[in-house]
C-alpha positions in Angstrom: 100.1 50.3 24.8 102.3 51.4 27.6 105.2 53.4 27.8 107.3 55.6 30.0 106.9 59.5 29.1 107.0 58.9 24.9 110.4 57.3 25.7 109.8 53.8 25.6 108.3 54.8 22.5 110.7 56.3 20.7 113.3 53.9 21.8 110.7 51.0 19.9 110.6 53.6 16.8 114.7 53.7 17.0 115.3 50.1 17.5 112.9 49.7 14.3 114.3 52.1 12.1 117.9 50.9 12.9 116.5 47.0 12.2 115.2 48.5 9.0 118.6 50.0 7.6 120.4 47.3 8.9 118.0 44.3 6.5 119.0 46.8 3.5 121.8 47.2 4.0 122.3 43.4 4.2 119.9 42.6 1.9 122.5 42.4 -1.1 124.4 40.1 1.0 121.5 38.1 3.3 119.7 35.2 1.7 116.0 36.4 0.7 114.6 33.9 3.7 116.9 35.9 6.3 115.1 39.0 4.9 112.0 37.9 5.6 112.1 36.5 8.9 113.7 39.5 9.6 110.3 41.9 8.3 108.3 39.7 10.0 110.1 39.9 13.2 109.3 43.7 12.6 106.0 43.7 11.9 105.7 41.4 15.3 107.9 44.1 17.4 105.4 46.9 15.9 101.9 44.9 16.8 103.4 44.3 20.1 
């Protein structure tokens, strides 16, 4: 894994944590499908 000085890194941490809120906060909304394509675009961005 690669990244610039820890901030590449904490950007990836952010931009999951913001992805996270967003599905609940949606999730009363958003068709369960949506939800889950949405975790397992997740999981993908955190193997990656």
């Amino acid at each position: 894994m690669q990244h610039d000085r820890n901030g590449n890194l904490e950007f990836k941490n952010n931009k999951i944590v913001s992805s996270l809120s967003f599905a609940l906060g949606s999730y009363q909304s958003a068709p369960k499908w949506l939800i889950s394509i949405m975790i397992e675009m997740i999981v993908i961005g955190m193997v990656k």
